[in-house]
C-alpha positions in Angstrom: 135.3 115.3 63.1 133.1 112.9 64.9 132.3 109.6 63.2 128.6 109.0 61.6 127.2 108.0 64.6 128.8 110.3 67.3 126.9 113.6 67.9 128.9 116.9 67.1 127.7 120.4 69.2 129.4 122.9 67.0 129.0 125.3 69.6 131.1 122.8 72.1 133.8 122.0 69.6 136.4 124.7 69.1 136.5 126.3 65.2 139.8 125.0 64.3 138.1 121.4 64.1 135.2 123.0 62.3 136.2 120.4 58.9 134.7 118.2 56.9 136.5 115.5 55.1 135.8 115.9 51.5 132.3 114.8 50.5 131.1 115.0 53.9 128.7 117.1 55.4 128.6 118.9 58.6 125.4 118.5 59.5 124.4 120.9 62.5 122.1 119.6 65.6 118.9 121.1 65.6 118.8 124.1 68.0 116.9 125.1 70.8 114.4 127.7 70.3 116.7 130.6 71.6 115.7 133.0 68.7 112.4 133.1 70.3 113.5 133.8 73.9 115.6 136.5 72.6 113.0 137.9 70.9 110.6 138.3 73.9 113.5 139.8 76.1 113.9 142.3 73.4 110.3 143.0 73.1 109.6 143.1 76.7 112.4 145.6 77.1 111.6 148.1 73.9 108.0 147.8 76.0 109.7 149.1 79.5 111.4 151.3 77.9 110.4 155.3 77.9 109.3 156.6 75.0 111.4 159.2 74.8 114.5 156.9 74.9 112.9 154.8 71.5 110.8 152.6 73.7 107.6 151.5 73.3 105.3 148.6 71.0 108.5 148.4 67.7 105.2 147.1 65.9 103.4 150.5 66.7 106.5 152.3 66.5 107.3 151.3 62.8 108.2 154.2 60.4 110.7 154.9 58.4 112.4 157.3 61.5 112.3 154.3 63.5 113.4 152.3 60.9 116.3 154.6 60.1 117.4 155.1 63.8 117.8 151.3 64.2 119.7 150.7 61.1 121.7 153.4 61.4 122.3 152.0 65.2 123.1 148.9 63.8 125.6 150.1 61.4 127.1 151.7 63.6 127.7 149.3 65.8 128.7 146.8 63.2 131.2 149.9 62.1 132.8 149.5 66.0 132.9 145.9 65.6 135.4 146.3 62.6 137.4 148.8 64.8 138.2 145.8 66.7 140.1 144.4 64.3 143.7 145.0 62.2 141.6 144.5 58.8 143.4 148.3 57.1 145.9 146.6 54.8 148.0 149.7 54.6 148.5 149.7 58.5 151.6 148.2 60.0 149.4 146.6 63.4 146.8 144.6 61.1 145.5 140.9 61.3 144.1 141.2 64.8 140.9 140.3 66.3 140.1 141.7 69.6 137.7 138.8 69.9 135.6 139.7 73.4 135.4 143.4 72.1 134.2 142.2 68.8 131.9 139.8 70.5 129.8 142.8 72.7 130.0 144.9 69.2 128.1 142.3 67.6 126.1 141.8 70.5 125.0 145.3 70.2 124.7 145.7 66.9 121.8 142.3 67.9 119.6 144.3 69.7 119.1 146.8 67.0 118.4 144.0 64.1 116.0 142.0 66.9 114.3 146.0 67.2 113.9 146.0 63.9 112.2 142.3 63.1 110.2 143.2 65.9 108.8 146.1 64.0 108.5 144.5 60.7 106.4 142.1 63.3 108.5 139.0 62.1 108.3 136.1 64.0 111.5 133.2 64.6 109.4 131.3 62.4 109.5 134.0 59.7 113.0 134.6 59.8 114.0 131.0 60.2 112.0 130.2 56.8 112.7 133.5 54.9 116.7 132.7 55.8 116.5 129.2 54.8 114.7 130.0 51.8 117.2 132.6 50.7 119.9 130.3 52.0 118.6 127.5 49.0 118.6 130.4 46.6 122.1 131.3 47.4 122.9 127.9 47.4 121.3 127.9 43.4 123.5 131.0 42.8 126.8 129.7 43.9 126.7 126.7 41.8 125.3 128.6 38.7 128.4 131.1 39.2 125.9 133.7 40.1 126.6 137.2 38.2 125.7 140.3 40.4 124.2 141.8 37.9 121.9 139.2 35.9 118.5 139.1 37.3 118.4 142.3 39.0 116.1 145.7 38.3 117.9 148.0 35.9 116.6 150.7 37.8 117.6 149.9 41.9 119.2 146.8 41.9 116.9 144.8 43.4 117.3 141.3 42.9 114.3 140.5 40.7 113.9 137.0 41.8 114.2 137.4 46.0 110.7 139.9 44.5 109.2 136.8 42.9 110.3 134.3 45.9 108.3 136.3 48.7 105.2 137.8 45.8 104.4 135.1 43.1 102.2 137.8 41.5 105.5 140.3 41.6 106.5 139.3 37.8 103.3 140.5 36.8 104.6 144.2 37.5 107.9 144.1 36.0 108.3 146.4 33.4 110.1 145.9 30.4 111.5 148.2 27.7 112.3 148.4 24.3 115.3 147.9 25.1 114.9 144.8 27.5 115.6 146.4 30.0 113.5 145.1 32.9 112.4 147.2 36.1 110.7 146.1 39.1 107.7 148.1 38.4 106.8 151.2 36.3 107.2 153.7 39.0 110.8 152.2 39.3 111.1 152.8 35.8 110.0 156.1 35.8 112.4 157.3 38.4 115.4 155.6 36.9 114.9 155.7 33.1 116.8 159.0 32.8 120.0 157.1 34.8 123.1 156.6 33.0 
């Protein structure tokens, strides 16, 4: 690890020096704007695209179908990335990484997630400050021992306070019972309150 006043590029320093000293820091340079490059490339290809091979405007294109076909793409990509490792305990050839196969998997798997901010029209701004934001509330979790299941709608699971993070008004809709058990919002209630 570099001294205080040496300059560490995380992305020049290879991950087995990746350590802090205890009560140190790492504190990351701040990047160049490539989420937004990225971004337009995607856009500008989806755009060239025919539409009858998913191309097109994602912003005009967003449904749930599209929405669906570019998760699904992603997961399955993500689910190719896996194969390329030994992580099946059972299986005598484990503990691998096939790491430039892995690398294109995730790389693939990239394009589908950039489709899909692209049609949820968010920006590198918006994902930069809805991941940092999350990243302080996971922060918050992880040194109140966070329990997966305080906090969350009894009826979907939703975590009841990312609702309140991104709507301030969203607590107004929560619905409690009787029983205190609290839902998101009536018509979460409704279709849950009959699950065991």
């Amino acid at each position: 690890m570099p001294t205080d006043d040496e300059t560490w590029d995380p992305l020049k320093t290879p991950p087995d020096e990746w350590r802090a000293e205890p009560g140190q820091m790492i504190v990351v340079p701040p990047p160049r704007n490539l989420l937004e490059e990225m971004m337009q490339m995607q856009l500008s290809a989806q755009l060239n695209l025919a539409p009858e091979k998913g191309g097109g405007n994602p912003a005009d294109l967003r449904s749930p179908e599209y929405i669906l076909m570019h998760v699904t793409a992603a997961k399955a990509e993500l689910q190719e990335l896996l194969d390329e490792t030994g992580w099946k305990a059972w299986s005598k050839d484990r503990n691998f990484v096939n790491i430039e196969e892995a690398r294109g998997e995730w790389i693939d798997a990239w394009h589908f997630f950039m489709n899909l901010a692209l049609a949820l029209e968010m920006t590198p701004e918006m994902i930069y400050d809805r991941y940092a934001e999350k990243r302080l509330r996971n922060l918050k979790r992880w040194e109140n021992d966070y329990d997966a299941r305080r906090g969350k709608c009894k009826g979907c699971g939703r975590d009841l306070s990312d609702l309140i993070a991104h709507d301030p008004n969203a607590a107004l809709r929560f619905f409690q019972t009787s029983e205190d058990r609290v839902y998101h919002n009536e018509a979460c209630y409704e279709e849950h309150k009959f699950d065991a």
